[in-house]
N, C-alpha and C positions, 0 to 999 in steps of 0.2 A: 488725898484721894487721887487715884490713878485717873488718865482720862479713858474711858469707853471704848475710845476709837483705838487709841495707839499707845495707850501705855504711860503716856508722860506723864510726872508730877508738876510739869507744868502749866500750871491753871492759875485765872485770875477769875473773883467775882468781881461784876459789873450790877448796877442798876440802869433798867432802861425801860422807854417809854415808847406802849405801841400801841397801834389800835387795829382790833378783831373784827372782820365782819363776818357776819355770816355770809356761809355758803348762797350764792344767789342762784344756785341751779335749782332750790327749792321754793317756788312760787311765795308760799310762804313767809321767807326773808324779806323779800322785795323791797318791803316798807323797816323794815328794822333797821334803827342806825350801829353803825359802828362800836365796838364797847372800848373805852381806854383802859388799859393795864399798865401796872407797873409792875413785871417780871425781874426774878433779879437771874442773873444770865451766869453761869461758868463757864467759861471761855479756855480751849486748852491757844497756851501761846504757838505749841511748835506745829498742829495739823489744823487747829480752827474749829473742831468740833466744840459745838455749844448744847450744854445741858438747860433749863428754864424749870424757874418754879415760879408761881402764882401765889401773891398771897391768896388768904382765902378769902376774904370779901371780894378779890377781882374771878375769883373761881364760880364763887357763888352767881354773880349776874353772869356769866358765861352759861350755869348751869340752867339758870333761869331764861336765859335768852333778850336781856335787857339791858340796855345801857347804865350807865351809873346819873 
């Protein structure tokens, strides 16, 4: 697959580990912790653009708004 950005076929997938908080400009958040994910990342080597997918169970507590 080409990258997005610039065209390269130069891409590598990565595994990696992060954590989402919500938005705390909404009152609401405030008290919500952080959720961890484990996105797995496409990385173009020559401009750096990165594409991310979620599996679905770290999609699902995102959609829900809770940590794992």
């Amino acid at each position: 697959m080409a990258c997005k950005s610039c065209g390269s076929t130069n891409e590598s997938t990565f595994v990696a580990e992060a954590n989402i908080h919500f938005s705390f400009s909404q009152p609401k958040n405030l008290d919500k912790p952080g959720v961890l994910v484990f996105p797995t990342l496409t990385i173009c080597l020559d401009c750096g653009f990165t594409h991310c997918t979620l599996p679905e169970r770290d999609l699902c507590l995102l959609r829900e708004g809770r940590a794992a």
